[in-house]
C-alpha positions in Angstrom: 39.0 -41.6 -30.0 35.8 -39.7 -31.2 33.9 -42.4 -29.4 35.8 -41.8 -26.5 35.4 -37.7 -26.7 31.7 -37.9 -27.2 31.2 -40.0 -24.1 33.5 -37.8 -22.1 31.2 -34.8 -23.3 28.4 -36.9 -22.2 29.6 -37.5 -18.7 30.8 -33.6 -18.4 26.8 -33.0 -20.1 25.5 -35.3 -16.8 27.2 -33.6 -14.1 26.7 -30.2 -16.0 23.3 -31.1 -14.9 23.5 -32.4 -11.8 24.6 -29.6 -10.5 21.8 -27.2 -11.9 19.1 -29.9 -10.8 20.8 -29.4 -7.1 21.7 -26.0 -7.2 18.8 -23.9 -8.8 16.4 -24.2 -6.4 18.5 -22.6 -4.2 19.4 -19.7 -6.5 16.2 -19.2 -7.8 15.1 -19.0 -4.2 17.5 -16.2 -3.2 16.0 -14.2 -5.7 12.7 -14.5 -3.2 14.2 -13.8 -0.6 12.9 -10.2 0.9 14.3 -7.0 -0.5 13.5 -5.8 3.5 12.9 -7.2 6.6 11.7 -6.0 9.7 12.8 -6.1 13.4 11.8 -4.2 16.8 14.4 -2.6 18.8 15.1 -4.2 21.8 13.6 -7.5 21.1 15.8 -10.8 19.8 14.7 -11.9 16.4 15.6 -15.5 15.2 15.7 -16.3 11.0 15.6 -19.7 9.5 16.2 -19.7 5.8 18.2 -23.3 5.3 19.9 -21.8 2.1 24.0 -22.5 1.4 24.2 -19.0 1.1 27.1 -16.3 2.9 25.6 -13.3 4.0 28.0 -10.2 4.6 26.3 -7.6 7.6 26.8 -4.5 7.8 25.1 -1.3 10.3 24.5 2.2 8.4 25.5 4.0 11.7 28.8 3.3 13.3 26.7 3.4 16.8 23.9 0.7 15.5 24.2 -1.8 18.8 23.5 -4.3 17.2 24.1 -8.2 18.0 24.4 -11.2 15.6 24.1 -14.3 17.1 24.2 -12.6 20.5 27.7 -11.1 19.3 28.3 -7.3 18.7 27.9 -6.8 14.8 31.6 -6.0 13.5 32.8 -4.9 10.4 32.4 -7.5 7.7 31.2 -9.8 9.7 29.5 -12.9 7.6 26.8 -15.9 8.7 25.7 -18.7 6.5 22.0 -18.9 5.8 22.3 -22.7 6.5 22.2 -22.1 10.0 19.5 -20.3 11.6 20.4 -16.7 13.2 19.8 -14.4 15.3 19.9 -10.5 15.4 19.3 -7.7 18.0 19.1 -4.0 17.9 18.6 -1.5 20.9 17.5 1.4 18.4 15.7 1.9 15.2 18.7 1.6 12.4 19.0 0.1 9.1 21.2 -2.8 8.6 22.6 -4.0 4.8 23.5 -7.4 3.8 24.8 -8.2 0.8 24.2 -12.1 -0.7 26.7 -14.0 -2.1 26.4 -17.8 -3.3 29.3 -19.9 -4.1 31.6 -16.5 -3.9 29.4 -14.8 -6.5 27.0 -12.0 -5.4 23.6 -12.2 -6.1 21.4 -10.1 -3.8 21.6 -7.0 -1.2 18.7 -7.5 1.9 17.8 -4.1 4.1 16.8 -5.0 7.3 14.9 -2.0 9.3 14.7 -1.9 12.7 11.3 -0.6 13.8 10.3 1.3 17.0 9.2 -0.5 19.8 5.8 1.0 19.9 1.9 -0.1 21.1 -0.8 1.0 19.1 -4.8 1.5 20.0 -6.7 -0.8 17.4 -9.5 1.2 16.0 -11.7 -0.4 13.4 -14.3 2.8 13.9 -15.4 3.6 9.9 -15.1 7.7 8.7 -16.1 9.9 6.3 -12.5 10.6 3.6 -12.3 13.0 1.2 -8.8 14.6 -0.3 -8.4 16.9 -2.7 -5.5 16.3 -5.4 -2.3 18.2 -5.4 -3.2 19.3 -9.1 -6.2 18.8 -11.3 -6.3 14.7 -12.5 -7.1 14.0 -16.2 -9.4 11.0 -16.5 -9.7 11.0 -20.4 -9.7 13.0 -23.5 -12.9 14.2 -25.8 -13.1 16.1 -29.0 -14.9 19.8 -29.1 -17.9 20.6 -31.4 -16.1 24.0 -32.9 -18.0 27.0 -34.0 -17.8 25.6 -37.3 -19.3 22.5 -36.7 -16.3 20.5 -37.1 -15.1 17.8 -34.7 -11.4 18.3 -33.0 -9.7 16.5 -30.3 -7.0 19.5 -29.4 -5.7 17.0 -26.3 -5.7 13.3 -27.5 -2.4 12.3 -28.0 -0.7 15.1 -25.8 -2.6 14.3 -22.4 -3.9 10.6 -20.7 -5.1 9.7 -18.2 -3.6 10.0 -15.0 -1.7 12.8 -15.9 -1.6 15.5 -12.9 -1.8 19.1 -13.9 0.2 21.1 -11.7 0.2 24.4 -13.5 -1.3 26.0 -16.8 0.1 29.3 -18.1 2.5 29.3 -15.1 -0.5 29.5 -12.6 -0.8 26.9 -10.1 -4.2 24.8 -10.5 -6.2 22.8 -7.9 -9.9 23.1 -8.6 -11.5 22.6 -11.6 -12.7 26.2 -12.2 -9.5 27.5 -11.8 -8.1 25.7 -14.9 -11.8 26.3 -17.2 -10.6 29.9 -16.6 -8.1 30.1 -17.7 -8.8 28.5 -21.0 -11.6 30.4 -21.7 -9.5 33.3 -21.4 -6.5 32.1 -24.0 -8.6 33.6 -26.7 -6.5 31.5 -29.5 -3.5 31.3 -27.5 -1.6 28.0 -26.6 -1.9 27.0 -23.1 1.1 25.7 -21.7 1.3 23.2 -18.9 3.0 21.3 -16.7 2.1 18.3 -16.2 3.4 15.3 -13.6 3.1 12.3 -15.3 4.8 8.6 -14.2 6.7 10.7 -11.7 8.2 13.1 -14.1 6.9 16.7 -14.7 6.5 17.1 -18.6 5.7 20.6 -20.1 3.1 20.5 -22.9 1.3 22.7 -24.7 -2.6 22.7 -26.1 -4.1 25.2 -28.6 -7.7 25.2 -27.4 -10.6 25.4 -29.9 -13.5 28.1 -29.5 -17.1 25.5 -29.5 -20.0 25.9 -30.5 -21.2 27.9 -27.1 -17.9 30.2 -27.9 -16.2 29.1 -25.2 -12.7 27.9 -25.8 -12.5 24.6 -25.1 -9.3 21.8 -25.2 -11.7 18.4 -24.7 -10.5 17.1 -21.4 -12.1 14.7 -18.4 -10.6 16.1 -15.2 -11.4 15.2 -11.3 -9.8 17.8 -8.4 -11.1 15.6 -5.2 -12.6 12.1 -4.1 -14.8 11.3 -1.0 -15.7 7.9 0.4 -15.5 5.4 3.2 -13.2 3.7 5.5 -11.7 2.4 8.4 -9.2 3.7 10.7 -6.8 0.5 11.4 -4.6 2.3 14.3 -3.3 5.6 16.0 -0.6 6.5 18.2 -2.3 7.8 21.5 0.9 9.5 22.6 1.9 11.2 19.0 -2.2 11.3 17.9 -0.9 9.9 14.1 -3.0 7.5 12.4 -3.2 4.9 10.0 -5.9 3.8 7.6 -7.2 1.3 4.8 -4.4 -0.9 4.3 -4.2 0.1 0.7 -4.5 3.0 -1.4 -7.0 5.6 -2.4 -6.9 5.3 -6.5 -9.1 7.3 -9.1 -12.1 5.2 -10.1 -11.5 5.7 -13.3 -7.6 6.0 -14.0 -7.1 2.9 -11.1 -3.7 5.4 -9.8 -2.9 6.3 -6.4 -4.2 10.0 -5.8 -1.9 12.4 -5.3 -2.8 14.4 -1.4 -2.6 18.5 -1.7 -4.9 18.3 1.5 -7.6 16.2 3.2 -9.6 15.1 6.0 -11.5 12.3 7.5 -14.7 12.8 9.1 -17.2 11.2 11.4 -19.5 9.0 10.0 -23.0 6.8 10.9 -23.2 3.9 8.6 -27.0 4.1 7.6 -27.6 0.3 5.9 -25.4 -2.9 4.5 -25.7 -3.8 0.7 -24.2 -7.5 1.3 -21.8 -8.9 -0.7 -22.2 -12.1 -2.9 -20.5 -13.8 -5.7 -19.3 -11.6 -8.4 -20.7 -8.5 -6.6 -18.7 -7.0 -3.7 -21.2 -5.2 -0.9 -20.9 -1.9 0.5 -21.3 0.1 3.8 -23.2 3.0 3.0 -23.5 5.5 5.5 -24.0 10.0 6.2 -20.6 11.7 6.5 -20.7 14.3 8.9 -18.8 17.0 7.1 -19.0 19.4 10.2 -17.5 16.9 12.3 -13.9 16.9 11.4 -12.0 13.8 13.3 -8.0 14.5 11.9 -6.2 15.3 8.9 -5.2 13.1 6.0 -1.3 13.9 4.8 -0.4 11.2 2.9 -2.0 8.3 0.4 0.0 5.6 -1.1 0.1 1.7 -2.0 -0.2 1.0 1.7 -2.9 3.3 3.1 -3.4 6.9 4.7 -2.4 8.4 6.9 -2.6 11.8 9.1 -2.9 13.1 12.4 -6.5 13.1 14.7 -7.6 16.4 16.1 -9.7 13.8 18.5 -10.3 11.0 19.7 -14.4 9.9 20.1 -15.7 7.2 22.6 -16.2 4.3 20.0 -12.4 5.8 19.3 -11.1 4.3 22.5 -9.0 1.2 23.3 -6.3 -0.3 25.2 -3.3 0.3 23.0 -1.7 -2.8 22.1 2.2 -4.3 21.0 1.9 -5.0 17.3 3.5 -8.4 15.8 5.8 -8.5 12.6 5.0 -11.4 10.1 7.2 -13.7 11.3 5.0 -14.3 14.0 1.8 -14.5 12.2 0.5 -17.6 12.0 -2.6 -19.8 10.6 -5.2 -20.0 12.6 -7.9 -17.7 14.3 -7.7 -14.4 14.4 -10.2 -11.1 15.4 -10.8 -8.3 13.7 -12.6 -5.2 14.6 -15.0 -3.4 12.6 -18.2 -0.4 12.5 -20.7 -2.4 10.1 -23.5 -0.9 11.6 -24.6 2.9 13.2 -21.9 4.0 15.2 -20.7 0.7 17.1 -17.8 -1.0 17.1 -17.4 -4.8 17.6 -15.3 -7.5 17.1 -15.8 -10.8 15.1 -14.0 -13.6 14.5 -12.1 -14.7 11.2 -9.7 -17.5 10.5 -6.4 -16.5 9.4 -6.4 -19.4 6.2 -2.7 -18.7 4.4 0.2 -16.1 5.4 2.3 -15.1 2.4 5.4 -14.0 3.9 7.5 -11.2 1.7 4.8 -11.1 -0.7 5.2 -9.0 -3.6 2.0 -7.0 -2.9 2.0 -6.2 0.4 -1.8 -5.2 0.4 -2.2 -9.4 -0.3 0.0 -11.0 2.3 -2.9 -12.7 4.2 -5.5 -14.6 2.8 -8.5 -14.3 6.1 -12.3 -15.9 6.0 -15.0 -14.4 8.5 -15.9 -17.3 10.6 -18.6 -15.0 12.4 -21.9 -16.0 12.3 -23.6 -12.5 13.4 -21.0 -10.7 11.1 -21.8 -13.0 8.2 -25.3 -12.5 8.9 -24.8 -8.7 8.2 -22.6 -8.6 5.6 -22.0 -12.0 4.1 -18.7 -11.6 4.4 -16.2 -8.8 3.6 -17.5 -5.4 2.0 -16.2 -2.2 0.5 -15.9 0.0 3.4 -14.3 -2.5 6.0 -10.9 -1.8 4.4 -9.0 -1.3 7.3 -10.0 -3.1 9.9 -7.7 -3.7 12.6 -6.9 -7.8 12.6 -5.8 -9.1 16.0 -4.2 -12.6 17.0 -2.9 -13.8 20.3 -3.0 -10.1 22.4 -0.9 -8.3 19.4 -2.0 -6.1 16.5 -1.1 -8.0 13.4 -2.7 -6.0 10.3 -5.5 -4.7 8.4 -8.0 -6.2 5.8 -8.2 -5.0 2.6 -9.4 -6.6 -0.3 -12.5 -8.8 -0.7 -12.5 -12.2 -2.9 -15.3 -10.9 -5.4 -16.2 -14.0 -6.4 -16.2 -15.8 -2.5 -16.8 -12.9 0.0 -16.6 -14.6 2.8 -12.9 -14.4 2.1 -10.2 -11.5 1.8 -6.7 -10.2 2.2 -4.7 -8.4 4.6 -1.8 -6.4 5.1 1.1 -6.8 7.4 1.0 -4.0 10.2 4.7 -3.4 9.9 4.2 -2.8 6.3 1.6 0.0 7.0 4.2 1.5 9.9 7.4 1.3 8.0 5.6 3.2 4.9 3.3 5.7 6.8 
């Protein structure tokens, strides 16, 4: 009888793990699956995902138009992933579907319809600069005090990164603004607040008078940034761009800066430093501070982005549809790009590996310049180029922006829809 019940437990142990061997893969690869997807209104999109998985649809706005499987979308209406689909929508909407395997949910999908816009490429590089919506703390020091004792009055209460927004209930944005007002507490605490991992945190500092008799509270702080880059698109009829592919983050904190206001510039670039292995290149070139192009109103993980007072000549193109990733595909590609005075031209590159709902959405291409006068200029991809407009097949597809340090013929790109849907 024990014989007997051990082998049964044996047998129930071998189908126990039979079914794990056949089903994880697909669970594991629902949890891949996109968190979003993208669509354009008015156009048919078809899905392939070959996974025995029921997906329940259902439209955010009782008007959404939209068609599954060229039917109009009801209320709880289901599909199985093991078939492909298809889905419409005339208008820009949001659609929910909620994942369920074997009867058990395991994951909700947004799919956004985008609008049915063209875009002018630009690939023309400008002068940025944006001053923070606070004063940025990039580290902490101690103070010599009159007495000739060390103190560190702000190590452990401020870090870098931390955004001060206002000191003694006084708004700060500049730098001098906030050595003001310390030197004016005269032995008093100064009291700020403070936006730190999204959160606004009030903390106070007594500040120590130095040796110069200044009171002091031993802080690193940074109140703008200037620098390079390229302007991937704009909108000829609404004038707003997009730029970089990626955001602008302090050089020496590494996090996204925050925008109070900035602007982007005309610029000439002057001279290449080419890249090579384990040293990235630069385009180096005079900003034109007079020369004021457009406005930049927001920076985040996918770029910037503002509105263009003008548009220059090396500005101008034929606007041009723009392709989601599922049709981006291996293979050539163009991309557009000002490496040298004011000209823009376009070079080829080889689309090598499309990573499709990546994670970071600043690395969902991996692209290799294939162009011998670019390479001869550059040696590949260098700081500066972020932003170029990448072309394939007659349809904007996305932007460069990282460089392989250690192979710089190669780099990534971003996914235009990802720089539309977040601008």
């Amino acid at each position: 009888m024990y014989r007997l019940f051990k082998s049964f437990k044996f047998y129930c142990f071998l189908v126990f793990s039979a079914i794990l061997v056949i089903t994880m893969p697909y669970f594991f690869g629902m949890f891949f699956l996109p968190n979003e997807v993208h669509i354009i209104a008015g156009e048919e999109h078809s899905f392939e995902f070959n996974m025995p998985v029921v997906v329940s649809i259902a439209a955010n706005e009782n008007d959404a138009s939209i068609n599954v499987n060229n039917e109009r979308l009801k209320d709880g209406m289901s599909i199985s992933l093991n078939e492909p689909f298809s889905i419409k929508s005339d208008k820009e909407c949001t659609v929910d579907m909620k994942l369920s395997y074997m009867g058990i949910p395991v994951k909700n999908v947004k799919m956004a319809v985008l609008p049915d816009i063209s875009l002018v490429p630009c690939g023309m590089t400008v002068g940025v600069r944006i001053d923070t919506d606070g004063i940025m703390v990039l580290g902490t020091d101690s103070v010599e005090g009159s007495d000739g004792k060390l103190y560190k009055p702000a190590v452990d209460v401020l870090e870098p990164g931390d955004l001060i927004k206002q000191v003694n209930g006084i708004n700060v944005y500049d730098n001098s603004e906030l050595i003001n007002i310390i030197e004016k507490a005269e032995g008093k605490d100064v009291n700020m607040n403070i936006l730190r991992d999204g959160h606004i945190l009030k903390l106070g500092i007594t500040p120590v008078k130095s040796k110069d008799g200044k009171n002091k509270i031993g802080i690193w702080v940074r109140d703008s940034t200037q620098g390079i880059g390229t302007i991937t698109y704009y909108n000829d009829q609404t004038m707003q761009y997009g730029a970089l592919g990626h955001g602008i983050s302090d050089v020496d904190t590494r996090k996204i800066i925050s925008v109070k206001d900035g602007s982007i510039m005309e610029s000439n670039i002057v001279s290449v430093k080419k890249g090579k292995k384990g040293n990235p290149g630069e385009l180096l070139g005079d900003i034109n501070k007079k020369n004021v192009l457009g406005t930049i109103e927001r920076n985040n993980d996918y770029g910037i982005y503002g509105k263009l007072y003008k548009v220059t000549d090396k500005m101008r193109n034929e606007s041009m549809p723009i392709a989601l990733q599922n049709e981006v595909k291996e293979g050539p590609a163009v991309i557009l790009s000002n490496v040298e005075g004011e000209e823009v031209k376009e070079y080829e590159v080889y689309i090598e590996n499309v990573n499709r709902y990546k994670g970071d959405t600043s690395k969902s291409m991996v692209i290799k310049i294939t162009d011998k006068e670019l390479l001869k200029k550059t040696n590949g991809i260098v700081q500066g180029m972020s932003g170029s407009p990448i072309i394939q097949n007659g349809k904007l597809i996305g932007a460069v922006t990282h460089v392989f340090v250690q192979e710089p013929m190669k780099g990534y790109g971003i996914f235009i829809e990802n720089m539309l849907k977040n601008s």
